[in-house]
Backbone bond lengths (Angstrom), bond angles and torsions (degrees), N, CA, C in turn:
res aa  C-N    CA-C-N  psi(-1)  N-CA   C-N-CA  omega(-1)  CA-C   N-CA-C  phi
1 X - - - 1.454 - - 1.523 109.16 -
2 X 1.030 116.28 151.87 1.377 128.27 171.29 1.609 111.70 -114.67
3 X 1.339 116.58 131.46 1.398 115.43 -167.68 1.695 87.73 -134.92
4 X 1.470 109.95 150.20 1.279 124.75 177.05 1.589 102.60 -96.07
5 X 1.279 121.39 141.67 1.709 118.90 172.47 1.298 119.01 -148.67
6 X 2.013 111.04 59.74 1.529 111.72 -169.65 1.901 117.28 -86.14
7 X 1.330 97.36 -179.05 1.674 98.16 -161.52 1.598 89.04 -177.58
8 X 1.537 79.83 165.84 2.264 88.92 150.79 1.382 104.47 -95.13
9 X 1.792 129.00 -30.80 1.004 120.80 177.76 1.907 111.18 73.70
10 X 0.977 109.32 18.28 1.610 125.87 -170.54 1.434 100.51 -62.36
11 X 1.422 129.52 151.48 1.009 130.92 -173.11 2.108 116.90 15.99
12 X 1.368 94.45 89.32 1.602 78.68 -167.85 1.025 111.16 -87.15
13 X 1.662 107.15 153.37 1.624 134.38 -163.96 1.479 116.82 -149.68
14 X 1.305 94.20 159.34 1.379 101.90 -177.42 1.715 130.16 -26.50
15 X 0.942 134.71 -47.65 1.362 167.98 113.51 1.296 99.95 15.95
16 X 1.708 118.13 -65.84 1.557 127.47 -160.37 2.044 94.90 -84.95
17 X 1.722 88.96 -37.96 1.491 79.81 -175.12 1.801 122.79 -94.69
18 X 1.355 128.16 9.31 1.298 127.99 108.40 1.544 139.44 -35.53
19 X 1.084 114.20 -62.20 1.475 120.07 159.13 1.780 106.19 -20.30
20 X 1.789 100.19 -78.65 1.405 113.87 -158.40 1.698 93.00 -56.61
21 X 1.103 129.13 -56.13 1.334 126.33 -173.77 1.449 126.51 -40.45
22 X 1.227 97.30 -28.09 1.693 115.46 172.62 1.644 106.91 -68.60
23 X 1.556 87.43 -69.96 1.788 69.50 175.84 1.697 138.57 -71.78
24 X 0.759 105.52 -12.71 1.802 130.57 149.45 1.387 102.49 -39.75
25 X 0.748 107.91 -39.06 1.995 116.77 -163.54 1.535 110.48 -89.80
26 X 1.389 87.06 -7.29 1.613 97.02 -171.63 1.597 119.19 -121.71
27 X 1.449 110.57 -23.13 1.461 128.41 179.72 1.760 125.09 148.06
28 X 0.767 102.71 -160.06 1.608 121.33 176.42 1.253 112.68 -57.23
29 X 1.237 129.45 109.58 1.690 136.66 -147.36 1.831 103.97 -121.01
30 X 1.427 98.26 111.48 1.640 114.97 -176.74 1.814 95.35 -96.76
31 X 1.297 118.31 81.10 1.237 107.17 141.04 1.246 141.32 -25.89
32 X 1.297 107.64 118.35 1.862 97.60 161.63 1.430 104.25 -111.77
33 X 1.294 115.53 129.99 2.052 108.16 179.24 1.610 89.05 -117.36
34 X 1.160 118.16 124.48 1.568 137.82 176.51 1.975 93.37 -58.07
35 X 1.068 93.47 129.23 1.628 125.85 165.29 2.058 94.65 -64.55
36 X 1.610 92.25 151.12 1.497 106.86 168.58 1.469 112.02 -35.38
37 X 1.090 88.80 -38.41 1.914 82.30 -162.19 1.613 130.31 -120.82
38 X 1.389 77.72 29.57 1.887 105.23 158.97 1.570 113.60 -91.67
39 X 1.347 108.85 6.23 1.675 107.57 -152.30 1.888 103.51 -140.13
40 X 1.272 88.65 3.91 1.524 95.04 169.66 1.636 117.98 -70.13
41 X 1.402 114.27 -0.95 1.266 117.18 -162.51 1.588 104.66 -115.54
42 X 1.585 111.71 -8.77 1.334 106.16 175.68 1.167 125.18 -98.67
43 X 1.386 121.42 151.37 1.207 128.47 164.58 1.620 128.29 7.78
44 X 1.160 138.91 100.53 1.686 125.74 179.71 1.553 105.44 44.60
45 X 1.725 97.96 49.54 1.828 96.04 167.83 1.513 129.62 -57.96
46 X 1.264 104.94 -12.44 1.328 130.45 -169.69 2.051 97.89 -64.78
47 X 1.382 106.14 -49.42 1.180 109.89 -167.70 1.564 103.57 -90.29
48 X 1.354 132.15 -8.66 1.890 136.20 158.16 1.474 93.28 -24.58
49 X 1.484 116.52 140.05 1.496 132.58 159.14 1.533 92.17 -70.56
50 X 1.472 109.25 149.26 1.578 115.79 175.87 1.596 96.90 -62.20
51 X 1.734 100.74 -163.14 1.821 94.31 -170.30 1.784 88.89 -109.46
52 X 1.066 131.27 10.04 1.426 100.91 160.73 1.637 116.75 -109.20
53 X 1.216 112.85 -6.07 1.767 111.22 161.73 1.444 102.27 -77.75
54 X 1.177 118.34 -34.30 1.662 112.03 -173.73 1.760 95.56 -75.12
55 X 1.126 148.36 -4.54 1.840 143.03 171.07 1.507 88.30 -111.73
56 X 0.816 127.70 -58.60 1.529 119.03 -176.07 1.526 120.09 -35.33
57 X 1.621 103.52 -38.04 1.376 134.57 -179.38 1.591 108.86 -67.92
58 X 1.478 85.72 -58.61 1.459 85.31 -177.03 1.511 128.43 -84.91
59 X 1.400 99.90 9.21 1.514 112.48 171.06 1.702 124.59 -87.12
60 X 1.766 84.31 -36.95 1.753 89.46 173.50 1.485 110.48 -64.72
61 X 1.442 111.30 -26.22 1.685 106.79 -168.18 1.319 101.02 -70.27
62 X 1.184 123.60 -58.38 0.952 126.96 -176.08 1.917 143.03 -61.66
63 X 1.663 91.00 -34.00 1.493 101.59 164.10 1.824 111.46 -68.08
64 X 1.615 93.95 -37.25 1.666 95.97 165.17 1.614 126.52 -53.97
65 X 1.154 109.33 -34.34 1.490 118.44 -179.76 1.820 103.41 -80.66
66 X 0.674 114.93 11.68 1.489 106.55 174.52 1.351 109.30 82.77
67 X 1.553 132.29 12.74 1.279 108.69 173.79 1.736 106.90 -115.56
68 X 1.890 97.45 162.14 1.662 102.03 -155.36 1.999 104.02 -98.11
69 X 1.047 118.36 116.61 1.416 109.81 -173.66 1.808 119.01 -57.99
70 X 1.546 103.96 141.00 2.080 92.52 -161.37 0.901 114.13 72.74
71 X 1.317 141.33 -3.19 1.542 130.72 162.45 1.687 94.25 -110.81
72 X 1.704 102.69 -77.40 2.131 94.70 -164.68 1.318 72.14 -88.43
73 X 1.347 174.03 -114.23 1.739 133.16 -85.01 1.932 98.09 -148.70
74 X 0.821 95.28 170.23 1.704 131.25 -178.74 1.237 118.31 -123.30
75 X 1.583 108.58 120.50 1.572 99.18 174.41 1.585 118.49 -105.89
76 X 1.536 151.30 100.99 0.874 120.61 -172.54 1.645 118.70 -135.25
77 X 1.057 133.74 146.19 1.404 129.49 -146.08 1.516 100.54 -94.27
78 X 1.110 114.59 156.28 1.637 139.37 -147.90 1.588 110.90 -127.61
79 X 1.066 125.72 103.04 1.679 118.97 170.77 1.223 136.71 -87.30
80 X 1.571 107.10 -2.53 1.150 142.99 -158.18 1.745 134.05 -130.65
81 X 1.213 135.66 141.71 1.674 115.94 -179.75 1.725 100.02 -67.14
82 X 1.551 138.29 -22.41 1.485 134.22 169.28 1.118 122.11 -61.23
83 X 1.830 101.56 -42.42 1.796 108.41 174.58 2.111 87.22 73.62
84 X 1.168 85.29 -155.97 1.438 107.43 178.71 1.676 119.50 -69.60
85 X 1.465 107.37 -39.55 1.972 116.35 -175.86 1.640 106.29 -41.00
86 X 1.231 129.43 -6.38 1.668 113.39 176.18 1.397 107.62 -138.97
87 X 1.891 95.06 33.67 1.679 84.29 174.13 1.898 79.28 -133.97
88 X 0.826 137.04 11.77 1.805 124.81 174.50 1.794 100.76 -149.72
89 X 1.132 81.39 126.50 1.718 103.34 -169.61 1.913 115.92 -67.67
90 X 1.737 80.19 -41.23 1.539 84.99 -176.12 1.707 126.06 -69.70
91 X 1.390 119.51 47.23 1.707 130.63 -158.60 1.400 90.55 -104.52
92 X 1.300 130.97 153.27 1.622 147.42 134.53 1.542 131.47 -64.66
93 X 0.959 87.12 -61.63 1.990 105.12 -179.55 1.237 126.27 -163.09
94 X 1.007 140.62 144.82 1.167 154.06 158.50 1.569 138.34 -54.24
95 X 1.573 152.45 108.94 1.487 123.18 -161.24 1.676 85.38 -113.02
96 X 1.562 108.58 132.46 1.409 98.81 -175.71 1.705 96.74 -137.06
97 X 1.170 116.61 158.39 1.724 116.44 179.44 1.838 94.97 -93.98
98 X 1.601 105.84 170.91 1.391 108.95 -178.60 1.313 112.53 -33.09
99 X 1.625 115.45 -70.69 1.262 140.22 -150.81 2.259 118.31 -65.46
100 X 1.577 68.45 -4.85 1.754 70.57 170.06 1.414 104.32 -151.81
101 X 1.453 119.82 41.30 1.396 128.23 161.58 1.533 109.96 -56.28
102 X 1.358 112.91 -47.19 1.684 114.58 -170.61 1.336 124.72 -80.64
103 X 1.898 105.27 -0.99 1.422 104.77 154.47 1.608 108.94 -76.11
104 X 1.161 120.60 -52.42 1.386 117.13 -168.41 1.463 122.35 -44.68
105 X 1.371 108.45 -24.16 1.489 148.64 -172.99 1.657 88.96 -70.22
106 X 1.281 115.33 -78.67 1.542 133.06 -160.80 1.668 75.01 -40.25
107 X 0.965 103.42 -83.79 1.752 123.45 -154.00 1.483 119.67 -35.98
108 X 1.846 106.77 -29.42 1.324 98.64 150.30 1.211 142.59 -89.24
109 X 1.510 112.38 -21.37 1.709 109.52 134.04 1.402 118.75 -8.44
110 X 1.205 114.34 -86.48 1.598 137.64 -176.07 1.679 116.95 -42.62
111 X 1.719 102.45 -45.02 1.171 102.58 176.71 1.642 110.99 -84.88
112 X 1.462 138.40 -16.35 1.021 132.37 148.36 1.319 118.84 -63.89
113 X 0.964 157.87 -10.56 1.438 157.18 170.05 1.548 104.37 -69.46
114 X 1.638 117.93 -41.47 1.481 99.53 -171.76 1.702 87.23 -116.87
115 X 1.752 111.13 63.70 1.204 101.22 155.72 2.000 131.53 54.73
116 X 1.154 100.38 14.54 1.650 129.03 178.56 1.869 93.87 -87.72
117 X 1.541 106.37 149.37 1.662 100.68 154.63 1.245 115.57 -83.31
118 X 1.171 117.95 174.99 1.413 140.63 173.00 1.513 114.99 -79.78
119 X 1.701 89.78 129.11 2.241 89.26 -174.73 1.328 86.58 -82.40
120 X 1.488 89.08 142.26 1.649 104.29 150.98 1.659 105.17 -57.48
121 X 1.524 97.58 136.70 1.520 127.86 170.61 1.526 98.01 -90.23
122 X 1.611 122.49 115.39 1.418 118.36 159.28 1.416 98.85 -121.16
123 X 1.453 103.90 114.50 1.786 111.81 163.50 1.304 109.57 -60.32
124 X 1.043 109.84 139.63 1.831 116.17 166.77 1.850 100.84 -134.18
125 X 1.956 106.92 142.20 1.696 92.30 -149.72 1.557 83.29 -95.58
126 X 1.483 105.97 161.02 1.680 104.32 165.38 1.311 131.24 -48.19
127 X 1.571 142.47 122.55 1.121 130.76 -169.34 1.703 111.33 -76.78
128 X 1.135 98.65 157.25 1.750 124.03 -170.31 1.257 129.87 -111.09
129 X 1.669 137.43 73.67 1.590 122.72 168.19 1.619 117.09 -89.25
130 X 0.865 115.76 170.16 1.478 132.83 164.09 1.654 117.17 4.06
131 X 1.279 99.24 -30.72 1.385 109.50 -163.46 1.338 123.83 -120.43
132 X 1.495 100.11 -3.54 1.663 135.09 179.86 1.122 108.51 92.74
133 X 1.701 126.20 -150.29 1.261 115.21 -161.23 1.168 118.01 -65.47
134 X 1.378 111.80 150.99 1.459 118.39 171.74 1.444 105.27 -76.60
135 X 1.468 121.93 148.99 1.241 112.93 -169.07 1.706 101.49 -173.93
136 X 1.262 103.01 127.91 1.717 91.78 176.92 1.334 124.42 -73.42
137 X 1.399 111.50 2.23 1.672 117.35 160.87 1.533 122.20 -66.55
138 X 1.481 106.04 -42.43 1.169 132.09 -157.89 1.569 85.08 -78.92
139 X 1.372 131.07 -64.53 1.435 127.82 -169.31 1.530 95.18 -68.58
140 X 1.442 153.47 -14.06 1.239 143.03 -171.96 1.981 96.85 -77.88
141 X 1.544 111.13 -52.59 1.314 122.72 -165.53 1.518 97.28 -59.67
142 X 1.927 121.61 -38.69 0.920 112.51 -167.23 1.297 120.61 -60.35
143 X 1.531 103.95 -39.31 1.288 106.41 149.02 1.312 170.90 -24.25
144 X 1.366 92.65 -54.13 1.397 134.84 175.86 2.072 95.16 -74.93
145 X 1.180 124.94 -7.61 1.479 125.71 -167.82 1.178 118.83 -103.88
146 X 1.409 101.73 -20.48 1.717 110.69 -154.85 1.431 91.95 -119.69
């Protein structure tokens, strides 16, 4: 299977690396890592890792975890809330958190229009410590405090 598993992946955390584990669990993992300027809209964008410490980042985690890049995952950058899912046919499913279920949604719209199937939608829920969600906003503000 091929499962899509995009993000900014910004300061990565537990949260992001749950996420990846999920789709790991499921197959061959097509990253999408949001480009600079998908991220102008979040929270203290100012403090976002640029987009090649944020793959760089997410490469060490991952080459650390034992997986081989082009064989178990793909990293490829996204300019868009579709990313890549309605421009390559050959996809399985999608792993998406609540808050952007209704892109995945849009996108199969899109991929039904030119006659493509529909990715499986797998929700995965936001992860939770002590302090509530984990969130790279939440560690940006923490930041932003100290």
């Amino acid at each position: 299977m091929k499962i899509i598993a995009s993000g900014t992946f910004d300061h990565l955390h537990e949260g992001h690396k749950f996420f990846l584990q999920e789709a790991f669990n499921r197959g061959v993992v097509l990253i999408g890592l949001c480009a600079d300027s998908m991220i102008t809209y979040k929270q203290l964008a100012h403090k976002v890792y640029p987009y090649e410490k944020r793959k760089n980042d997410l490469l060490s985690y991952l080459e650390g975890e034992g997986y081989v890049r082009e064989e178990d995952f793909f990293i490829m950058k996204i300019e868009d809330a579709y990313g890549f899912a309605d421009d390559i046919e050959d996809i399985d499913a999608i792993l998406v958190t609540p808050d952007v279920r209704e892109n995945a949604e849009k996108i199969n719209e899109i991929r039904r229009m030119k006659g493509w199937h529909a990715l499986e939608i797998v929700e995965f829920p936001l992860i939770k410590d002590e302090k509530g969600i984990i969130s790279s906003t939440r560690i940006r503000k923490e930041e932003e405090s100290s």
